[in-house]
N, CA, C and O of each residue as an XYZ file, in Angstrom:
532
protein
N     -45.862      8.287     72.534
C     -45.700      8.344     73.971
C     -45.478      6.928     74.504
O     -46.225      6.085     74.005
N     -44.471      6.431     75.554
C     -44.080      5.661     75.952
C     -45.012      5.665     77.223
O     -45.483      6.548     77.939
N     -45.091      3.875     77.177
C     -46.165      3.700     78.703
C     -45.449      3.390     80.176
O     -44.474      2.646     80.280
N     -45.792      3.763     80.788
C     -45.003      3.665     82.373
C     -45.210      2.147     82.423
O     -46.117      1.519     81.875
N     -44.402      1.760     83.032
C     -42.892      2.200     83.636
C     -42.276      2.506     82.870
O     -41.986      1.591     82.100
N     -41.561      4.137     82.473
C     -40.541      4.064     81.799
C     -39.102      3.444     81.760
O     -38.882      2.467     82.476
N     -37.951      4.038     80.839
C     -37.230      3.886     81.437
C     -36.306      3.564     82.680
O     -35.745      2.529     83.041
N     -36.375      5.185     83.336
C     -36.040      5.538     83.663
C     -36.329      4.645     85.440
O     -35.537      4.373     86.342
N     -37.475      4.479     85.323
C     -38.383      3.925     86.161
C     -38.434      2.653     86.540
O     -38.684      2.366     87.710
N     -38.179      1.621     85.499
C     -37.343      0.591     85.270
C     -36.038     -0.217     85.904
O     -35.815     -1.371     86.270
N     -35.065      1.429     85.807
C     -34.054      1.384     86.331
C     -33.758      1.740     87.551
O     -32.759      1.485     88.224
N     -34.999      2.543     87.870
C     -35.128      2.735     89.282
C     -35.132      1.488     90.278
O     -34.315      1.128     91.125
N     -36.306      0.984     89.880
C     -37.139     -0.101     90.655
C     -35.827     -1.181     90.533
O     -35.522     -1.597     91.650
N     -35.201     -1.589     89.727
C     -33.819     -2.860     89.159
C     -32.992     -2.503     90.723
O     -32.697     -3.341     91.575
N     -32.762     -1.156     90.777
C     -31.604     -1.181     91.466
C     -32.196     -0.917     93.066
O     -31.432     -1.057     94.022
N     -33.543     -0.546     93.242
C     -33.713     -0.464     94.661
C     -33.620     -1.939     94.951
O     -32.911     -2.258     95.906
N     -34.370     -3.104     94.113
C     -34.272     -4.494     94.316
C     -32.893     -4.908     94.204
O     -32.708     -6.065     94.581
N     -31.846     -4.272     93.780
C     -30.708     -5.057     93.888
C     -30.176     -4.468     95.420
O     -29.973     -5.322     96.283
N     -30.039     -3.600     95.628
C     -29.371     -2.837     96.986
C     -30.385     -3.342     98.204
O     -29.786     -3.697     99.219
N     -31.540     -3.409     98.238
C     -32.326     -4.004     99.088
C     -32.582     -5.756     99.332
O     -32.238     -6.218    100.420
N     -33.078     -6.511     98.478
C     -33.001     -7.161     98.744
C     -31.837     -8.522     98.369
O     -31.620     -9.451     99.147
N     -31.174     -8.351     96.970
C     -29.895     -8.659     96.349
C     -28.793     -8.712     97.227
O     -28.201     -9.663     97.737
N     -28.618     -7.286     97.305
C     -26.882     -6.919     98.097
C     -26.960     -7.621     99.320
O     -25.969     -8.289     99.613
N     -28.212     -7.616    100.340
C     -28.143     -7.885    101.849
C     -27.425     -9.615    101.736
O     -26.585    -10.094    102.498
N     -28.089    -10.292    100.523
C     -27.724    -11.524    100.166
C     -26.706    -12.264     99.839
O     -26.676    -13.490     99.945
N     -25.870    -11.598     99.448
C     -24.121    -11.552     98.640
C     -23.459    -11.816    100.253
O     -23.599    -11.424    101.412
N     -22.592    -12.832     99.368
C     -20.991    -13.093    100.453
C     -20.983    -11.819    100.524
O     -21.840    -11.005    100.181
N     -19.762    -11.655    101.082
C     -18.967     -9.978    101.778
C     -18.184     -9.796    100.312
O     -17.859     -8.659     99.968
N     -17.828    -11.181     99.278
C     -16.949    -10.948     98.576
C     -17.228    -10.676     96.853
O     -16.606    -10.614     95.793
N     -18.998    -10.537     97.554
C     -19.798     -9.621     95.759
C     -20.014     -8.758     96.099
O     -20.138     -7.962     95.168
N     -20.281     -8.015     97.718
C     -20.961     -6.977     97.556
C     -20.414     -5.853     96.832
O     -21.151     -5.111     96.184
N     -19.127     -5.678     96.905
C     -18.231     -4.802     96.185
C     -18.800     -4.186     94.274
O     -18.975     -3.109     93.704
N     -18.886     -5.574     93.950
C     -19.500     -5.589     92.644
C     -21.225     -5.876     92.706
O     -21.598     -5.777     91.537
N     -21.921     -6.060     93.222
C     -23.480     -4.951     92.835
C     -23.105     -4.282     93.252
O     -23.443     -3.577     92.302
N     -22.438     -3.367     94.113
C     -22.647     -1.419     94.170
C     -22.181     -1.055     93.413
O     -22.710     -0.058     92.921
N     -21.219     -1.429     92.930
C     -20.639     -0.831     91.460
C     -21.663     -0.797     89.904
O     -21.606     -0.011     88.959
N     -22.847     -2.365     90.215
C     -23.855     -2.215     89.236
C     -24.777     -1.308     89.252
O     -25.281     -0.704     88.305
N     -25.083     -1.197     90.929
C     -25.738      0.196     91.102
C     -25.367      1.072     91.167
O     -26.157      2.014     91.221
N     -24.457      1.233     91.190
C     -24.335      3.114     90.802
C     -23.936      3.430     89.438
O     -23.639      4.595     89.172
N     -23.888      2.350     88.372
C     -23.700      2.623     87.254
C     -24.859      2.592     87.005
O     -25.067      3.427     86.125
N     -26.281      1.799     87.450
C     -27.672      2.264     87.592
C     -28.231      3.594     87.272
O     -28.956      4.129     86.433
N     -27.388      3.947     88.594
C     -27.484      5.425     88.892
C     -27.328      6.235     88.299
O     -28.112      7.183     88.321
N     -26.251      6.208     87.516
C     -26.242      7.373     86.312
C     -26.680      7.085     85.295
O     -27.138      7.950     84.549
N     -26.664      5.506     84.903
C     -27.517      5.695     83.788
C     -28.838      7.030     84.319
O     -28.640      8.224     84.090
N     -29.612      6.719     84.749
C     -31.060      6.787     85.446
C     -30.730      8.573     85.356
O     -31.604      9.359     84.990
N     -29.213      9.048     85.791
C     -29.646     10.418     85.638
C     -29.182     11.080     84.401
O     -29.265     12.275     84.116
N     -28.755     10.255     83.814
C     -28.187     10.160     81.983
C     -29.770     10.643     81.189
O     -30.104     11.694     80.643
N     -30.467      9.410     81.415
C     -31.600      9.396     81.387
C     -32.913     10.572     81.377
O     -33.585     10.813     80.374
N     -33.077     11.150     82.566
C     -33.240     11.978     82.919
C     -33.248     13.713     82.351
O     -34.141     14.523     82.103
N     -31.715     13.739     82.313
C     -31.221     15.285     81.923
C     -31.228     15.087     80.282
O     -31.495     16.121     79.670
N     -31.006     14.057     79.577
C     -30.751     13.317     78.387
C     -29.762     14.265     77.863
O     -28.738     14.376     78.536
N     -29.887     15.132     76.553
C     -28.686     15.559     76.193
C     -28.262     16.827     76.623
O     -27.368     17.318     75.934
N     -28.765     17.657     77.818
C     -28.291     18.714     78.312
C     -27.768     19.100     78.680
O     -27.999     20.254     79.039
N     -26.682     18.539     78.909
C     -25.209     19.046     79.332
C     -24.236     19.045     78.244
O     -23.529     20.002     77.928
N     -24.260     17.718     77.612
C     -23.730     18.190     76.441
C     -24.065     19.148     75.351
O     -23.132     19.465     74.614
N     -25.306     19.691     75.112
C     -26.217     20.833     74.350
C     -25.013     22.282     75.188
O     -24.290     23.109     74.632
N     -25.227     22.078     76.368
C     -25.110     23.584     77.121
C     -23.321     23.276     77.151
O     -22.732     24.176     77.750
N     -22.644     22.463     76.752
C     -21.166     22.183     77.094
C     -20.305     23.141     75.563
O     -19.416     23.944     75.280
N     -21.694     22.054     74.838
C     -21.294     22.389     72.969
C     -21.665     23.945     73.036
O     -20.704     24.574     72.592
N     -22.684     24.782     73.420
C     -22.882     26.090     73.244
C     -21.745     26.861     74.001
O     -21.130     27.727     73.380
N     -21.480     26.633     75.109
C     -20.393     27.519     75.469
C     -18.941     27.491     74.895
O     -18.377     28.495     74.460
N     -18.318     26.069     74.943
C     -17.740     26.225     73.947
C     -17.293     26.874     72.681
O     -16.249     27.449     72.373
N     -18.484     26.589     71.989
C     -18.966     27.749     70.741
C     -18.650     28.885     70.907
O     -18.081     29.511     70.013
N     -18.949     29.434     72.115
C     -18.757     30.933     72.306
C     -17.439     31.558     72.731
O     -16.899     32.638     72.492
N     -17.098     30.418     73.495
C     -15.904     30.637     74.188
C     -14.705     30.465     72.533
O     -13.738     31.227     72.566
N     -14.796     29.685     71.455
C     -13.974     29.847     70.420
C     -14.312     30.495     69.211
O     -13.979     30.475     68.026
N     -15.244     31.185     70.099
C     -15.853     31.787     68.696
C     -16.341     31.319     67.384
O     -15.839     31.580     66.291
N     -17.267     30.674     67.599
C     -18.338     29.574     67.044
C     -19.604     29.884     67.550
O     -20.369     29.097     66.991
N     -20.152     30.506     68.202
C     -21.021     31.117     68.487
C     -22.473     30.276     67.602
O     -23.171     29.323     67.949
N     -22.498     31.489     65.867
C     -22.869     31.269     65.451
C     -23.034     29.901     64.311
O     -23.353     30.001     63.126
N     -22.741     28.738     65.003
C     -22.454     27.697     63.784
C     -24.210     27.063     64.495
O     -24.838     27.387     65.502
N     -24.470     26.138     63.464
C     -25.459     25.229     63.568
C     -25.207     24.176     64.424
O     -24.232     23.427     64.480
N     -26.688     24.238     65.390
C     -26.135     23.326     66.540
C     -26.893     21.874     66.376
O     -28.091     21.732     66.130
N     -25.753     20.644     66.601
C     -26.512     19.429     65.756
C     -27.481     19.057     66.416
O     -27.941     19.341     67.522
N     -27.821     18.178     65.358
C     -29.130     17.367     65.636
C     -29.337     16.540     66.995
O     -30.453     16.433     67.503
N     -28.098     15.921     67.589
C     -28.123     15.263     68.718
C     -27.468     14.099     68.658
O     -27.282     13.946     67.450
N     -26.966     13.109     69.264
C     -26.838     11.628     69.716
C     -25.448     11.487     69.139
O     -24.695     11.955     69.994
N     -24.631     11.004     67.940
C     -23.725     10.592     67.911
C     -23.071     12.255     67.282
O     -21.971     12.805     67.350
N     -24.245     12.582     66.754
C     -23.422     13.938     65.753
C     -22.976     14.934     67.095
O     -21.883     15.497     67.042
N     -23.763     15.105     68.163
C     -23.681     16.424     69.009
C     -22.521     15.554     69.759
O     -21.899     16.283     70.532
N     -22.108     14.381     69.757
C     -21.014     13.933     70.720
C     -19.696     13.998     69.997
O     -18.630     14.091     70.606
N     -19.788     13.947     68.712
C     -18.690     14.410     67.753
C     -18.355     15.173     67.246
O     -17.428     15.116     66.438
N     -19.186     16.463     67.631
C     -19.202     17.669     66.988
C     -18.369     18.186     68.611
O     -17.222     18.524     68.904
N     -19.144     18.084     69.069
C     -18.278     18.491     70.991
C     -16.581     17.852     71.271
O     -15.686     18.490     71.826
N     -16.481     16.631     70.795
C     -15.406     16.351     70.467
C     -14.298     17.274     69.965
O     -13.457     17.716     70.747
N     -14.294     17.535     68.802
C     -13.823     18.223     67.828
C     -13.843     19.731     68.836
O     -12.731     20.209     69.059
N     -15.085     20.474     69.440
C     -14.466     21.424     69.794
C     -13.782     21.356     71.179
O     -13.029     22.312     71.369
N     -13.847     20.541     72.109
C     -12.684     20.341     73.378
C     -11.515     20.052     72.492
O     -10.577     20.813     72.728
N     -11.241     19.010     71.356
C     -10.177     19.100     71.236
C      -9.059     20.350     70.654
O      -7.838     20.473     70.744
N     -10.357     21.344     69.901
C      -9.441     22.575     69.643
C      -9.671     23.850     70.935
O      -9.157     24.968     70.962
N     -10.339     23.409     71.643
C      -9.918     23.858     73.363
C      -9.053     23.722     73.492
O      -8.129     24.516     73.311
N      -9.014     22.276     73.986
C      -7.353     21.747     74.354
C      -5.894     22.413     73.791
O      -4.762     22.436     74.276
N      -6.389     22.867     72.715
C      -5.233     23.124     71.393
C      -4.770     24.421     71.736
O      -3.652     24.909     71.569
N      -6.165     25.086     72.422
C      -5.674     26.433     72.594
C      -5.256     27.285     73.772
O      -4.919     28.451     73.977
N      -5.498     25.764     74.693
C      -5.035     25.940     76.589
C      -3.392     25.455     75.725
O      -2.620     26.389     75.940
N      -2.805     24.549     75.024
C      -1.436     24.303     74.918
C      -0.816     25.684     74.070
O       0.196     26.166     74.579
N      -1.175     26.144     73.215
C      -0.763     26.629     72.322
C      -0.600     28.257     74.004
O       0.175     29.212     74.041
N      -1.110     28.061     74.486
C      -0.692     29.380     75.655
C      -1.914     30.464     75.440
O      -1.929     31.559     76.000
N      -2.659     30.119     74.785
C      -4.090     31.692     74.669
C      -5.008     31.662     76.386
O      -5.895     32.494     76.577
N      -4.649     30.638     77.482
C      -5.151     30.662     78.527
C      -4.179     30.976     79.622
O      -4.181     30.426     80.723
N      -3.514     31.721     79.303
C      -2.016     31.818     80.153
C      -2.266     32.843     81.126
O      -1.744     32.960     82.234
N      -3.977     34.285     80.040
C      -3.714     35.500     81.247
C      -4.781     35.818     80.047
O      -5.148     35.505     78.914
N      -5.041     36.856     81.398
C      -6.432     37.591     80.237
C      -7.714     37.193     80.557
O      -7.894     36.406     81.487
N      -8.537     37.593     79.970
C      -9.833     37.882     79.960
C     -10.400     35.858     79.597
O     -11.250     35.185     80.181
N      -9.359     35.445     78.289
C      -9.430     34.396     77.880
C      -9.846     33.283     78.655
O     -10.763     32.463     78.618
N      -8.476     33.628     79.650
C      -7.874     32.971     80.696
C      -9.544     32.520     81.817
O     -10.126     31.440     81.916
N      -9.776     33.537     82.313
C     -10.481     33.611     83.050
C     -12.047     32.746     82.419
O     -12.661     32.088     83.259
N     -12.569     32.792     81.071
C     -13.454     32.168     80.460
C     -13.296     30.805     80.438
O     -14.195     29.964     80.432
N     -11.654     30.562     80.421
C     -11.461     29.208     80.080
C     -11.863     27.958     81.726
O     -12.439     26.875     81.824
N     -11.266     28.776     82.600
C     -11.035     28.520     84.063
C     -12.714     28.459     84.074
O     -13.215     27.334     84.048
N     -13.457     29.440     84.106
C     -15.132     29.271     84.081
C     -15.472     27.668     83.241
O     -15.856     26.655     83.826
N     -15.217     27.789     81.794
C     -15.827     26.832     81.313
C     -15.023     25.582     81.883
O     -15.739     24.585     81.789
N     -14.203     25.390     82.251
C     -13.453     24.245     83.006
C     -14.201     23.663     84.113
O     -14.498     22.478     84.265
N     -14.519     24.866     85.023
C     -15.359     24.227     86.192
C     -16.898     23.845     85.680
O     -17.143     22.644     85.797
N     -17.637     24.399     85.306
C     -18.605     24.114     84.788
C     -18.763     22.960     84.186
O     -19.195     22.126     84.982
N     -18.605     22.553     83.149
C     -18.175     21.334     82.899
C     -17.655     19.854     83.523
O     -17.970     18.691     83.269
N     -16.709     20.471     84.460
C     -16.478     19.279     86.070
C     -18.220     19.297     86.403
O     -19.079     18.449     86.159
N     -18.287     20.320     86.902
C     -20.033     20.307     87.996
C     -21.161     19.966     86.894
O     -22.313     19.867     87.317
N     -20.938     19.786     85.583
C     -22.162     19.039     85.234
C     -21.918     17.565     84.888
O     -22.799     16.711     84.782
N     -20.601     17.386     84.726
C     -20.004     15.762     84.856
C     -20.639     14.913     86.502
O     -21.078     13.817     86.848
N     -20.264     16.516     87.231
C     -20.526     15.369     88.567
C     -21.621     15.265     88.738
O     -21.847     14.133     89.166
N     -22.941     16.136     88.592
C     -24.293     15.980     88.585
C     -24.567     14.892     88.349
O     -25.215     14.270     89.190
N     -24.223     14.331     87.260
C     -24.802     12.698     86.273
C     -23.794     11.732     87.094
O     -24.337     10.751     87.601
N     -22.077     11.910     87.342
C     -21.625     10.560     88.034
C     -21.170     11.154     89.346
O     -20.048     10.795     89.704
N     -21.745     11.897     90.044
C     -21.468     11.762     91.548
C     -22.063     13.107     92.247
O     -21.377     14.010     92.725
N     -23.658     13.042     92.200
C     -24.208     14.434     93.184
C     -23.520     14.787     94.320
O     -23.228     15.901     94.754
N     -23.310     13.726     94.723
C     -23.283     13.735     96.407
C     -22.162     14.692     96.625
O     -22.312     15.612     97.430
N     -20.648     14.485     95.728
C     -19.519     15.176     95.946
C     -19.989     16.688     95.962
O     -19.246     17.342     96.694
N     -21.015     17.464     95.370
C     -21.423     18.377     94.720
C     -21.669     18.968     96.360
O     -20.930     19.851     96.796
N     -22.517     18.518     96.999
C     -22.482     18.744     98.437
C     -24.279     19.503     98.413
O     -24.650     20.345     99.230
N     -24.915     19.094     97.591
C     -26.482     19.357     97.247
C     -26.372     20.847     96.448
O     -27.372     21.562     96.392
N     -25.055     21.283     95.815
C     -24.982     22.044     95.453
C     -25.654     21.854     93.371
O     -25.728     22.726     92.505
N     -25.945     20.591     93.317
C     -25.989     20.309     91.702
C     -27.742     20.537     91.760
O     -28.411     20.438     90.732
């Protein structure tokens, strides 16, 4: 068990001190760049947070959606980001090849499409979400 301050917590506290008392401090001609440090803050922090669950729930539907269903789901970190790889790219293969053109397919694919946007934006942009994430 890790002792507080975690992470996460860490990164909290970094970036309220940069936006509070940091940013007010900056010419007009940094502020541009700390908000950009903070909000890459920011997702770290909700990276953090959700840790690998979007990609877990991205890789399972997937699976299902190509019928992979039943394969072994990895261990995590570089393997579950390369294993997810591999199946968007034979997604991809199969939105070109025309199997998303009409159909039942069609309609799964359009689902897992949005889904996927709305858990991207959760981690780099709630706000667009409209408190809907």
């Amino acid at each position: 068990m890790r002792d507080e301050p975690t992470g996460e917590q860490l990164l909290e506290t970094a970036r309220n001190l940069l936006r509070e008392d940091v940013l007010p401090a900056l010419p007009p001609e940094r502020k541009h760049a700390a908000l950009m440090i903070a909000n890459a803050m920011a997702i770290a922090m909700r990276q953090l947070k959700h840790g690998e669950d979007g990609e877990r729930s991205e890789f399972k539907a997937l699976g299902a959606l190509l019928g992979r269903s039943g394969q072994d789901e990895p261990a995590g970190g570089a393997d579950l980001r390369r294993r997810l790889k591999e199946l968007n790219r034979e997604f991809a293969h199969a939105i070109r090849a025309g199997r998303a053109d009409e159909g039942v397919w069609r309609d799964a694919a359009r689902q897992h499409l949005l889904d996927s946007a709305r858990l991207k934006l959760i981690e780099s942009n709630p706000k667009y979400l409209g408190g809907q994430g």
